[in-house]
C-alpha positions in Angstrom: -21.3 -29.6 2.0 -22.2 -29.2 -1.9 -25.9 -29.2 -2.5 -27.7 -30.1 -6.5 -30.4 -28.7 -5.3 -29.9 -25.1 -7.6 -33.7 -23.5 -7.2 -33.4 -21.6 -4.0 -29.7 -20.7 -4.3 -30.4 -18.9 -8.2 -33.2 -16.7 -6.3 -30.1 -16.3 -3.9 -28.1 -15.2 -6.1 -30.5 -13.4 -8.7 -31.3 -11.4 -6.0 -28.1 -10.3 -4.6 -26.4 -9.3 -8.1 -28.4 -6.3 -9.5 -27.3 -7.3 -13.7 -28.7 -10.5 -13.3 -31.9 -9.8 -11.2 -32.5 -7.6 -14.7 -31.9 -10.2 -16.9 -33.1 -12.9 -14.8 -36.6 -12.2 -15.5 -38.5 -11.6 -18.9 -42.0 -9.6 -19.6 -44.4 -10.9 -22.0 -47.7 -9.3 -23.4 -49.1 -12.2 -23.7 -48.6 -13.8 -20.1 -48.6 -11.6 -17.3 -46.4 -14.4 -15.1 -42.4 -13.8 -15.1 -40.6 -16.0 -16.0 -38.2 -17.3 -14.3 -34.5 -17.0 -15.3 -33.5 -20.8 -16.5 -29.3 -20.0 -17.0 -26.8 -20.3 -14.2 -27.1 -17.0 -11.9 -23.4 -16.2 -11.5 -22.8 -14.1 -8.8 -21.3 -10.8 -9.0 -18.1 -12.0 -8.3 -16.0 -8.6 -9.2 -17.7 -7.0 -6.8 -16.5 -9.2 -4.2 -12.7 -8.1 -3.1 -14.5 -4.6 -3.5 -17.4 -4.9 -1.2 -15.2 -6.8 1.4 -12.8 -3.8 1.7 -16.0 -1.5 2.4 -16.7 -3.6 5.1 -13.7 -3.4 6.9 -13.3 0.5 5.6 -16.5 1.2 7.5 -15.8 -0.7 10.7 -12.6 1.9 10.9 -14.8 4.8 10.0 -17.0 3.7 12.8 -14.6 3.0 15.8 -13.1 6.4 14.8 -15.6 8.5 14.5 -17.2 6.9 18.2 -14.2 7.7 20.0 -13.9 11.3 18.3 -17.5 11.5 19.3 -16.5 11.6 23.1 -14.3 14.5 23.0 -16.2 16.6 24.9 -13.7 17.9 27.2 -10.0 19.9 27.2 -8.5 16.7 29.0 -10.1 14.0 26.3 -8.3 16.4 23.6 -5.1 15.9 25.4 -5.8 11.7 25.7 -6.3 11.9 21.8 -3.7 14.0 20.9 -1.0 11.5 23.5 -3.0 8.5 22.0 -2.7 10.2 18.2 1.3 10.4 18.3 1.8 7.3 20.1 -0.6 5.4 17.8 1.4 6.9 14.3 4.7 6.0 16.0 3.6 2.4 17.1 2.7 2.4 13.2 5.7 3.9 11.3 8.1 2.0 13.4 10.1 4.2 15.9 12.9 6.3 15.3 16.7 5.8 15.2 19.1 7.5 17.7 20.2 11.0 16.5 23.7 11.1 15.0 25.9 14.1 13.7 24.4 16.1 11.1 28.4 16.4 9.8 26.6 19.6 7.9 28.9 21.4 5.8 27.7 24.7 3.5 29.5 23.9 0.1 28.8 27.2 -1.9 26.2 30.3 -2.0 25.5 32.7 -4.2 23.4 36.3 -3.3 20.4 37.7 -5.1 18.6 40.8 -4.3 16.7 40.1 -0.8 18.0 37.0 0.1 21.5 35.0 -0.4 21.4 31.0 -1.0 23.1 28.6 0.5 24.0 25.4 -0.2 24.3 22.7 2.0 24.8 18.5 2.4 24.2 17.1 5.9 23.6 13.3 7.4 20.3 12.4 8.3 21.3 9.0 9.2 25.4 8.2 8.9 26.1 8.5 5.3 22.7 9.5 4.2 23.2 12.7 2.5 20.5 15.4 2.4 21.2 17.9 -0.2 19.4 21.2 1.1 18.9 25.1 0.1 19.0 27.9 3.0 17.2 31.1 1.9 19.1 33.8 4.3 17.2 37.2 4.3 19.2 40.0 3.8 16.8 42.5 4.7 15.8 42.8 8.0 17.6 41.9 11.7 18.0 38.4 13.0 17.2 36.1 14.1 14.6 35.2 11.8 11.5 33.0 12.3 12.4 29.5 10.7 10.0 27.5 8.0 10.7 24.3 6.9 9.9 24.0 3.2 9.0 20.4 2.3 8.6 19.6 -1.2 5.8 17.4 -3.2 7.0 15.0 -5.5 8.7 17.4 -8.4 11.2 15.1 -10.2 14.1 17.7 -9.8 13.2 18.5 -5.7 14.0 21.7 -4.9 14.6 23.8 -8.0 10.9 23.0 -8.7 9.7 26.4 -10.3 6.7 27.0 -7.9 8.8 25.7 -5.2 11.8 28.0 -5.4 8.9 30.8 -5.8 7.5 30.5 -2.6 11.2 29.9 -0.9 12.5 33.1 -2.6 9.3 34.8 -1.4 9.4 33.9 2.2 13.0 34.7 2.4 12.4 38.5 1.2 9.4 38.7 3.4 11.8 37.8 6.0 11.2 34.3 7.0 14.7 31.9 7.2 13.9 28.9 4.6 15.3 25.8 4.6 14.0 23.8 1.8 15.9 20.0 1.6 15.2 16.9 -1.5 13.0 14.4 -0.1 14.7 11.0 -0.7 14.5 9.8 -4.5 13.8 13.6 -5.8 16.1 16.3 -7.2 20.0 15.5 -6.2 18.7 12.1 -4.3 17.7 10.0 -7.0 18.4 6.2 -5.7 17.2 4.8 -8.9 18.9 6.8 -11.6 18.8 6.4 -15.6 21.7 6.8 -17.6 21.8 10.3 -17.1 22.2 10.2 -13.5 20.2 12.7 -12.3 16.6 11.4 -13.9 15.1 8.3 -12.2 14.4 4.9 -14.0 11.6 4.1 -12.2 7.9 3.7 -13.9 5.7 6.5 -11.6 9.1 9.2 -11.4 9.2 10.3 -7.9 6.6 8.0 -6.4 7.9 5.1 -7.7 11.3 5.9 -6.1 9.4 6.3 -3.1 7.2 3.4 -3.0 10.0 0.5 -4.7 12.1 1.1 -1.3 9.4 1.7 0.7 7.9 -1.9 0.1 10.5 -3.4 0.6 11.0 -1.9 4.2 7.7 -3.3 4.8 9.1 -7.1 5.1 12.1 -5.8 7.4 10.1 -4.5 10.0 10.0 -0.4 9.0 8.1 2.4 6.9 9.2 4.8 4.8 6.7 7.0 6.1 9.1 6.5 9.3 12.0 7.0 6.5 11.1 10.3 5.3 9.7 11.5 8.2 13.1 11.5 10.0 14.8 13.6 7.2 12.3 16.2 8.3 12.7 15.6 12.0 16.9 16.2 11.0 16.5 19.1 8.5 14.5 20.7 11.6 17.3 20.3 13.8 19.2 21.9 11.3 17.0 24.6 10.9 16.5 25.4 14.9 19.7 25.0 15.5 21.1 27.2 12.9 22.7 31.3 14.7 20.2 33.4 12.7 16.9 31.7 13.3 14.2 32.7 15.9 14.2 28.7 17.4 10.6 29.6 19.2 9.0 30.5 15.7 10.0 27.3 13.6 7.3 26.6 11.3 6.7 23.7 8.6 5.0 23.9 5.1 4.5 22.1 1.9 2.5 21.3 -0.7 1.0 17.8 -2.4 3.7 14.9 -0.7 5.4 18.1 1.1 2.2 18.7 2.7 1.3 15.4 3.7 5.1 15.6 5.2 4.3 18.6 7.1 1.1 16.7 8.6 3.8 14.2 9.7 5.5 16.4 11.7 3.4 18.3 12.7 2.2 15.4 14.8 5.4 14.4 16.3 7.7 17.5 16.3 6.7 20.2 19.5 9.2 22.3 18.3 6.6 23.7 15.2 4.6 26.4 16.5 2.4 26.9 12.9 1.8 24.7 9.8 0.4 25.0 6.4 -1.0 22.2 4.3 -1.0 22.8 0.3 -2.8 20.2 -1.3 -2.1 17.5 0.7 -3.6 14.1 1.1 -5.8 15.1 3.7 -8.6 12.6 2.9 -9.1 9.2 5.0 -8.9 5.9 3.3 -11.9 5.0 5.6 -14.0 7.2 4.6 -17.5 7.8 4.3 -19.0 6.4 0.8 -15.5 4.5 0.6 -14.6 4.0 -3.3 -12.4 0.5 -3.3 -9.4 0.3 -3.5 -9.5 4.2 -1.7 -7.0 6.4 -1.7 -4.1 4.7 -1.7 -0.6 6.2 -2.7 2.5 5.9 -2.6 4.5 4.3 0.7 4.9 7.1 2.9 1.4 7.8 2.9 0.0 4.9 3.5 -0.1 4.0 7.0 -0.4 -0.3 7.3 -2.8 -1.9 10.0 -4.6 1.5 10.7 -8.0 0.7 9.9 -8.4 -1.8 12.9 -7.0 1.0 15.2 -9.5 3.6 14.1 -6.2 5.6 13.3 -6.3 7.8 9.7 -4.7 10.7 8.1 -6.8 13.2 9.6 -5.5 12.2 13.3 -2.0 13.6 12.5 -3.6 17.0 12.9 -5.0 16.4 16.5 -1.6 16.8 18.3 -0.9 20.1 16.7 -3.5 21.5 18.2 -4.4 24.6 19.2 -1.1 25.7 17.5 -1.7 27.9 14.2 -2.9 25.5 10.9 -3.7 26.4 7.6 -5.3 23.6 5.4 -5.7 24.7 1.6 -6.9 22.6 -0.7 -6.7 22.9 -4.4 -10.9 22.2 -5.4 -10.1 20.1 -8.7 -8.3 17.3 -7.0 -11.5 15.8 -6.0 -11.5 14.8 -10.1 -7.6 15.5 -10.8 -4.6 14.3 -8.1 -6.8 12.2 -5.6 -10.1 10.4 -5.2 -13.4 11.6 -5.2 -14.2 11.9 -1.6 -11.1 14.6 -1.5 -12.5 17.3 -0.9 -16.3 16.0 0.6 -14.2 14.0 2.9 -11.4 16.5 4.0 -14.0 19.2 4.8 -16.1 16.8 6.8 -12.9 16.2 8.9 -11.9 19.5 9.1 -15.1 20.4 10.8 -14.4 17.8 13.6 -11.1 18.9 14.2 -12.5 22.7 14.1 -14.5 21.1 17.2 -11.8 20.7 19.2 -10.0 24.1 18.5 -13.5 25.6 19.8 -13.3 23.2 23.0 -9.6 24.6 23.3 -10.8 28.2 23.1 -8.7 28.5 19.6 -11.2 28.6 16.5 -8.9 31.7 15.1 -6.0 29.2 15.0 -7.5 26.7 12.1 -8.6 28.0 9.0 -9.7 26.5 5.8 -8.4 27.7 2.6 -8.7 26.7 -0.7 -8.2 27.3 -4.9 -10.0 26.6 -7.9 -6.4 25.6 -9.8 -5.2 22.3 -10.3 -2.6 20.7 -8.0 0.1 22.8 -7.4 1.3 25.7 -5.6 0.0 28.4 -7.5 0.4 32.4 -6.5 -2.7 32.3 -4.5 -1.9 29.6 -2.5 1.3 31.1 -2.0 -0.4 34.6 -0.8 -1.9 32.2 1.7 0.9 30.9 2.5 2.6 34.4 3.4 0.2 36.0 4.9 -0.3 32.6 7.2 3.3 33.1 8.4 3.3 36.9 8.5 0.4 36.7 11.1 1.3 34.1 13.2 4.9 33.8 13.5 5.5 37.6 12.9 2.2 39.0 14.8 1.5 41.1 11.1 -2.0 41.9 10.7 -1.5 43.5 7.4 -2.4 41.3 4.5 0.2 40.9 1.8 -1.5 41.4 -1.9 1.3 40.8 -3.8 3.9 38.1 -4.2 7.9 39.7 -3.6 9.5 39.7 -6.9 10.8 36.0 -7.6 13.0 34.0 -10.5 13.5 30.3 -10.3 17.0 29.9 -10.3 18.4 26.9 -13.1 18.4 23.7 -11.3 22.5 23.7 -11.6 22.7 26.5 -9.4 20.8 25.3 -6.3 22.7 22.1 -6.4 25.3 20.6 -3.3 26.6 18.5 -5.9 29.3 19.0 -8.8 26.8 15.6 -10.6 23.9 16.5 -9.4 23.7 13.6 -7.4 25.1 12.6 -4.2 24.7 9.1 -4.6 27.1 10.1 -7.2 29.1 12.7 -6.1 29.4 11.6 -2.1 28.7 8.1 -2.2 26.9 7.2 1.0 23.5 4.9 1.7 20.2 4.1 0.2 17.1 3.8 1.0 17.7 0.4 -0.4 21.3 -0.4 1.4 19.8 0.3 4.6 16.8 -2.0 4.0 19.1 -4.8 3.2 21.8 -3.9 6.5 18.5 -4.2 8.9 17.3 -7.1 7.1 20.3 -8.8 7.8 20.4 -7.9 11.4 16.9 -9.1 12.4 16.7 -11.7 14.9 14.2 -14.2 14.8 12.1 -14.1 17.8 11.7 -17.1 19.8 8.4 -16.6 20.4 7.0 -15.5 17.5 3.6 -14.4 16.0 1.5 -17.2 14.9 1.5 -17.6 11.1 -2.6 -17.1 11.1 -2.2 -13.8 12.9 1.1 -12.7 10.8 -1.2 -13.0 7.9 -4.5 -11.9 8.7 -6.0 -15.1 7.8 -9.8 -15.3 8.9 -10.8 -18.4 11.3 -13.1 -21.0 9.2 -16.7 -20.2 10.5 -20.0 -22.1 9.8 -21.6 -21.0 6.6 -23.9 -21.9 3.8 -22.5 -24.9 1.9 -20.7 -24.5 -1.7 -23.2 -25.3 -4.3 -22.8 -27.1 -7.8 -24.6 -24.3 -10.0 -25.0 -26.9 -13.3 -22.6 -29.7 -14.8 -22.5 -30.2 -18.2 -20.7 -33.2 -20.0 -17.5 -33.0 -21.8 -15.7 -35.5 -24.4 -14.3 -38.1 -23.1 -16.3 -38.4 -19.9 -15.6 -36.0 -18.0 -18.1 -33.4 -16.5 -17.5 -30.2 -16.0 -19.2 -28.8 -12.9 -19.4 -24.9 -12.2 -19.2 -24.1 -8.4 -20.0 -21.6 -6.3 -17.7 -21.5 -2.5 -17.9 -19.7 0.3 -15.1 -18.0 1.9 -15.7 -15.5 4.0 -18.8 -12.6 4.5 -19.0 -10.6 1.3 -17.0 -13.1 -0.6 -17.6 -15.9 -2.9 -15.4 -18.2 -4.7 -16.2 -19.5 -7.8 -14.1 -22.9 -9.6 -14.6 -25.3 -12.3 -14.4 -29.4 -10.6 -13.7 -31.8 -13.6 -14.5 -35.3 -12.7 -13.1 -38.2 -14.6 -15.9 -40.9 -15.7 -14.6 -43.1 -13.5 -13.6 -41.6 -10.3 -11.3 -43.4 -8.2 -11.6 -42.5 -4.5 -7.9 -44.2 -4.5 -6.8 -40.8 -6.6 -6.3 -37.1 -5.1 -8.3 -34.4 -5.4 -5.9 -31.8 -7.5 -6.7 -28.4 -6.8 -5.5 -25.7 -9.5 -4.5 -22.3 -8.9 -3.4 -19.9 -11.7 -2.5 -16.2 -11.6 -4.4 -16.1 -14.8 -7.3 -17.5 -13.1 -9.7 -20.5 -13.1 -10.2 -19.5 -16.5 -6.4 -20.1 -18.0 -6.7 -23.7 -18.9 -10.4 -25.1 -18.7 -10.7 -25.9 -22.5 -11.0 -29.5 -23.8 -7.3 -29.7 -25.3 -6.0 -28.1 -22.1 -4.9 -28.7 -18.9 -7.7 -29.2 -16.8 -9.8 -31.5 -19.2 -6.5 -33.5 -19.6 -5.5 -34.1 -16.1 -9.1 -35.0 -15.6 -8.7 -37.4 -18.4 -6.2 -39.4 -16.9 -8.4 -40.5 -13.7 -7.4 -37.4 -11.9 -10.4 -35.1 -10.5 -9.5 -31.5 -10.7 -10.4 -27.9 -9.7 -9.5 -24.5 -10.9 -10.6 -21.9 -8.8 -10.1 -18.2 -8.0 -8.8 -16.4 -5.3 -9.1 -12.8 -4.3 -8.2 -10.5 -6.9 -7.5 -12.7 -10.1 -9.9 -14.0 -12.7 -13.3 -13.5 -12.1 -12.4 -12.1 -9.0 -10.6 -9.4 -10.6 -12.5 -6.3 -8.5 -14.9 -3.8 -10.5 -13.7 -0.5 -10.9 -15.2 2.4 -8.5 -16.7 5.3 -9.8 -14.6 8.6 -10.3 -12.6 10.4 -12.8 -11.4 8.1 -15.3 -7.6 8.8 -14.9 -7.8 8.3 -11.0 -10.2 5.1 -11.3 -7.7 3.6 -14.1 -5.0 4.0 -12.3 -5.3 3.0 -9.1 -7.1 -0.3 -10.8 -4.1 -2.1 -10.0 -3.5 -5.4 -7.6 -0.9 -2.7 -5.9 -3.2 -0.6 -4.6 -5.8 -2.9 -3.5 -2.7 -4.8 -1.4 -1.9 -1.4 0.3 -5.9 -1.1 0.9 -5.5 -4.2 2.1 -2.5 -3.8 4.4 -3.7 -0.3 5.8 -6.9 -2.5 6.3 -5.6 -4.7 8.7 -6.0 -7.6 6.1 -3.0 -8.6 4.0 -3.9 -9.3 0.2 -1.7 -12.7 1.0 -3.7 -13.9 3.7 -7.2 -13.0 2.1 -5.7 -15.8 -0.6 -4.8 -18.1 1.5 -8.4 -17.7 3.4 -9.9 -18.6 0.4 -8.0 -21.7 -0.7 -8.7 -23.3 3.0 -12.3 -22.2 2.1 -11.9 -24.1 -1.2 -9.7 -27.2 0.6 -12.1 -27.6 3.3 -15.2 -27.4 0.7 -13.4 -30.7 -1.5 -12.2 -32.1 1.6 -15.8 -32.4 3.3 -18.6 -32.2 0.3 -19.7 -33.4 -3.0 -19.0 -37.1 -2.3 -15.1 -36.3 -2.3 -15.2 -37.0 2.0 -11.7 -39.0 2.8 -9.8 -38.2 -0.6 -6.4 -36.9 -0.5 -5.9 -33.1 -1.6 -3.1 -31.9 -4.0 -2.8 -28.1 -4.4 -0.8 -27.4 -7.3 0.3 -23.5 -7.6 1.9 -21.6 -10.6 3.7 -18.2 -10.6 2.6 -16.0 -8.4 0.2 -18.7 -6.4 2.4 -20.5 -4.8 3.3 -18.0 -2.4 -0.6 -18.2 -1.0 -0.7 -21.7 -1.7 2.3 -22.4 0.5 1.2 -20.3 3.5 -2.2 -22.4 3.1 -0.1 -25.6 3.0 1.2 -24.4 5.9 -2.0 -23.8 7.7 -4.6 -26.4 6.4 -3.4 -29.6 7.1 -6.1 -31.2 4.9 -3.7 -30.3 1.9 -1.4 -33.5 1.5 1.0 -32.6 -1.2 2.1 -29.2 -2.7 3.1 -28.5 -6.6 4.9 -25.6 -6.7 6.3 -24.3 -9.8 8.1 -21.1 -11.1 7.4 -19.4 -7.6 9.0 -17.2 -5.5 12.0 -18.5 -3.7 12.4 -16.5 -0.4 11.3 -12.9 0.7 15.6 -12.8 1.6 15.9 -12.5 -2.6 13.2 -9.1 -2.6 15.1 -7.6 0.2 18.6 -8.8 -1.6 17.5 -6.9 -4.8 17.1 -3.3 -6.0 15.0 -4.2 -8.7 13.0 -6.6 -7.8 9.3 -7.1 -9.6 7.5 -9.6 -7.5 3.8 -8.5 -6.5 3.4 -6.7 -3.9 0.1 -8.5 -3.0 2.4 -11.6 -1.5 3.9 -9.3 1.0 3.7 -8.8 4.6 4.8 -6.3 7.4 7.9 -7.5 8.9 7.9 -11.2 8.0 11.9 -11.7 8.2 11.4 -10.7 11.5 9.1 -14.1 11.8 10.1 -16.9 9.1 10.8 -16.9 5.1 9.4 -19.6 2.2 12.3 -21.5 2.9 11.4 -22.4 6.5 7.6 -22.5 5.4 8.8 -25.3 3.2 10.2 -26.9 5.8 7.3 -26.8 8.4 5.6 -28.7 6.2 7.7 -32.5 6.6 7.1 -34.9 6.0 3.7 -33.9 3.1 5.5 -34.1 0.3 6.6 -30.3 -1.6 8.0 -30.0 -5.3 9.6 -26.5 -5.9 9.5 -26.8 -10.2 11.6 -23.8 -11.4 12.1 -21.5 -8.7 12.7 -18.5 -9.1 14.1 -14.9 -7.9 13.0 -11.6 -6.7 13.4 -10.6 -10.7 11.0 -13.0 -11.7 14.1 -14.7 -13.0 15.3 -18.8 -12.6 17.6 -19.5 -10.3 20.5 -21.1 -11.8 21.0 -24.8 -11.5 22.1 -25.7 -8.1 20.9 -22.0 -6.7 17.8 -23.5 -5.6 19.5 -26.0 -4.0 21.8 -23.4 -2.3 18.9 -21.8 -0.5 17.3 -24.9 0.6 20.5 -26.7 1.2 20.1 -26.2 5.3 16.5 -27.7 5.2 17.7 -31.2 5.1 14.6 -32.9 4.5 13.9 -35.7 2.0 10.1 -34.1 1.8 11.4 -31.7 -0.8 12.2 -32.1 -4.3 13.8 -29.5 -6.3 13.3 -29.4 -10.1 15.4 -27.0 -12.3 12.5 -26.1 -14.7 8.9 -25.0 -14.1 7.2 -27.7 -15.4 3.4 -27.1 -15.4 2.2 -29.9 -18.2 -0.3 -32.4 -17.3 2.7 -35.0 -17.4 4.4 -33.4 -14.4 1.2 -33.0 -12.5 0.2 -36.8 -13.7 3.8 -37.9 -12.2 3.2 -35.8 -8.7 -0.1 -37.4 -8.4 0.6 -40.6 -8.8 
């Protein structure tokens, strides 16, 4: 499968990888002939994870934009708007049964126009909403109702611009019921020592996303999560004497809006919307900028992109009802990605399509601001006039914002503490996580691992090449290679080969979170092992060393920051192709390369993992049944011990949707009997070592001789000598 033969594979490669097609070839005055490049044509290899995720990005640009193509009719609106709520549902996870709200107003206070109430209810048993009810007191009721969802302000609903545009409504007439989404204001889940403040790194979407990732491997969303606060607070709201229940309305801006897109989508009972700022661009977009707009969990929607299913469909089941989509005309540099504002208008003019076809152009309007993210006065003129017309049948356009004062944050709260995780007690985004974890019930028939994963089938390709091989002391040669995995991706490893190769001794295959690159110098781990006999390759997976992806064009603080393995595992996920199972496709790539070329046919494979790679390299086990023998030190011990722990820090790129549902590492471990496994220094969801004897504890019900459990993470060349002996 390995070819010497280098000259047609560096034209290959010079070719393919602009930077080196430039430096591959020299001019001289002298002689008018180029020469040709004479070093080793490396590939563009960070351009690889990149370029694969615009692949799959455009095929679910593609199969959406055919099948919005052939709306052409009133009835295909209705099969996409039926096929647009089911799909998001089928993808959020559905909802739990409706339980008592047990709503009880705790205090109120009155301000000229409007009186305040405040109020606690259960979204969910012991899930406490803390919520503020702007009551007009001018006017006769019942009043239309809006439902004021708020973005991602650390301290909820007492943001300034917030309780602006709540006071406003109110004296315009409007009953508002704003509520904390969960982790903001008085629902912090993750609070610092002052309690009302959260400890997380990322404020607000951190306490979002650290729960919501961990719903991910029990089977739910907290897209779902958040969504049904707003589903209850609308009960609430329509149920409540002095509102107009046929004029309920929802609105929002930045993560509010995005919220109000939610339910708009699956909530009949809204009869108008308006989106501030929200994230109303597709991931797959057009001119799709890797990792794409990822953020955090409730906006990401996971195994989308192979549906043809993106944000902009949660605005086909609203319609024809009234919608307002502003936009503020700096995020496109500031909040989100480049394509914000390109790509939103481009969608809006489809969905503006099929208001026409539904006789209702007058009903969707695009608005906009030239002001950074935020609800500024002008939005918030749109925002009343929007309402006054088309829950109030007012004509007149209002000029001028009602006199308003944000209120101190002490004032609007439920709670004596400002927090009802303090003050009430109650559930968490994490306690709930951890009750349904525990009542999963494996399926007896469940998904195949390969599937589970996303792993790509093996497929006939171009062979892996040796690039050069240069000597090293002691004998051994170091050989750089180049291995195809799958379209759009290329591996490449270091194989160090003893001077005397023994075809009685395994192949050991390396793999390093830091990379091929962590331990290929002559006093290190690599040359050593290859020292004692042992023939050994370091290679890179997806994502890590020189697979590390490139970053995409943009504003620097957006490109920076979303430069992260994170986001390119939610890219991933919403993808349709798990991080974890692009890894573990590319170490049966490498497995099946040693296994069948470069004079290494019949040798025994060893896969020795480290840190975060055993995780892949135990699904691959797993999988490939060319590996014989797994090393696996300081790796994570089960998915249980993520679910099992508020703050855990293991990477999110080993994680997949609703796993416990399926299997764990433990029973992995097990699958694989009787290939030998050593599991060198476990460790938890923390990052921390078990205990002695916890390792044991967890694995105690395998009863298998196969597996041999070491206390400490030993990753010398003694340990991997031993195993490979």
């Amino acid at each position: 499968m390995f070819s010497n033969t280098r000259r047609a594979f560096l034209r290959g490669a010079i070719s393919a990888s602009p930077l080196l097609a430039q430096a591959g070839t020299t001019g001289n005055s002298n002689n008018s002939t180029e020469a040709q490049f004479p070093g080793v044509a490396y590939r563009n290899y960070p351009r690889c994870l990149p370029n694969y995720l615009r692949r799959l990005a455009s095929a679910a640009r593609e199969k959406r934009d055919a099948e919005l193509a052939r709306i052409v009719s009133t009835q295909a609106v209705d099969e996409r708007q039926r096929w647009a709520r089911k799909t998001l549902l089928d993808l959020i996870g559905a909802f739990p049964e409706k339980t008592d709200l047990n709503a009880k107003v705790v205090g109120s206070f009155e301000r000229q126009g409007y009186r305040l109430e405040r109020i606690v209810y259960e979204s969910r048993p012991k899930l406490f909403v803390s919520a503020n009810l702007y009551v007009p007191t001018t006017g006769r009721p019942p009043y239309p109702g809006v439902l004021f969802q708020l973005g991602h302000s650390w301290n909820g609903k007492a943001w300034g611009s917030y309780q602006r545009a709540c006071q406003g409504m109110a004296k315009l007439g409007f009953l508002v019921l704003a509520f904390d989404p969960a982790g903001q204001g008085e629902r912090v889940y993750y609070p610092d020592s002052t309690g009302v403040r959260t400890r997380l790194e990322g404020g607000s979407d951190g306490e979002h996303t650290m729960p919501g990732k961990q719903m991910l491997l029990a089977g739910s969303t907290c897209s779902q999560f958040q969504l049904w606060d707003a589903v209850r607070s609308l009960d609430y709201l329509a149920a409540h004497p002095l509102a107009d229940s046929t004029k309920l309305a929802s609105t929002g801006q930045s993560g509010g809006a995005t919220l109000t897109m939610l339910l708009a989508a699956v909530d009949d009972r809204l009869k108008a919307a308006a989106v501030f700022s929200g994230n109303t661009e597709n991931l797959a977009c057009k001119d799709f900028l890797p990792p794409g707009s990822t953020d955090d969990a409730e906006q990401n929607f996971i195994g989308a992109g192979p549906l043809g299913f993106d944000r902009w469909d949660l605005f086909y089941p609203f319609a024809p009802k009234p919608m307002l989509i502003s936009i503020s005309d700096k995020d496109s540099f500031g909040t989100y990605s480049p394509n914000y504002v390109a790509g939103s208008w481009a969608e809006y003019k489809k969905l503006a399509r099929v208001y026409r076809l539904m006789g209702a152009s007058n009903l969707l309007n695009w608005a906009d601001t030239p002001l950074p993210h935020g609800l500024s006065y002008d939005s918030r003129l749109q925002m009343y006039n929007w309402f006054s017309r088309h829950l109030k049948g007012v004509a007149e356009p209002i000029l001028k914002e009602p006199e308003v004062a944000p209120e101190p944050a002490e004032n609007l709260w439920v709670s004596k503490s400002g927090s009802v995780l303090r003050s009430f007690g109650g559930e968490t985004p994490f306690s709930l996580t951890k009750k349904r974890s525990e009542s999963l019930n494996k399926s007896a028939k469940t998904v195949p691992l390969d599937q589970l994963l996303g792993v790509e089938g093996r497929r006939p390709q171009t062979p892996a090449v040796s690039l050069k091989k240069v000597p090293s002391p002691g004998g051994v040669t170091v050989e750089a290679v180049d291995v195809p995995s799958v379209a759009d991706v290329n591996l490449p490893a270091w194989l160090f080969r003893p001077a005397a190769e023994s075809p009685g001794k395994p192949v050991v295959l390396l793999l390093h979170p830091a990379g091929r690159n962590a331990a290929w110098g002559e006093d290190e781990l690599c040359h050593q092992l290859a020292l004692t006999g042992l023939t050994v390759c370091a290679a890179d997976v997806r994502g890590i060393g020189d697979l590390s992806p490139e970053f995409s064009s943009g504003a620097p603080g957006y490109a920076r920051s979303h430069q992260t393995e994170e986001d390119y595992a939610w890219s991933s996920l919403i993808l349709g192709r798990p991080l974890l199972g692009q890894r573990v496709t590319d170490i049966l790539a490498v497995t099946q390369a040693l296994r069948t070329g470069f004079g290494l046919q019949g040798r025994e494979i060893v896969v020795a993992a480290f840190g975060t790679m055993t995780v892949p390299a135990l699904f691959a086990a797993a999988l490939g049944r060319e590996i014989n023998r797994l090393y696996l030190a300081g790796g994570l011990s089960s998915y249980r011990s993520i679910v099992n722990t508020e703050d855990y820090r293991h990477t999110f790129a080993d994680f997949v949707p609703n796993i416990l549902a399926h299997t764990d590492l433990p029973e992995i471990v097990a699958s694989l009997a009787p290939r030998r496994v050593v599991i060198a220094g476990a460790v938890d969801a923390k990052g921390a070592n078990h205990f002695p004897g916890e390792a044991r504890n967890i694995y105690s019900s395998l009863k298998s001789g196969h597996i041999d459990l070491r206390d400490r993470a030993d990753w010398s060349t003694a340990a991997l000598k031993e195993f490979c002996s």
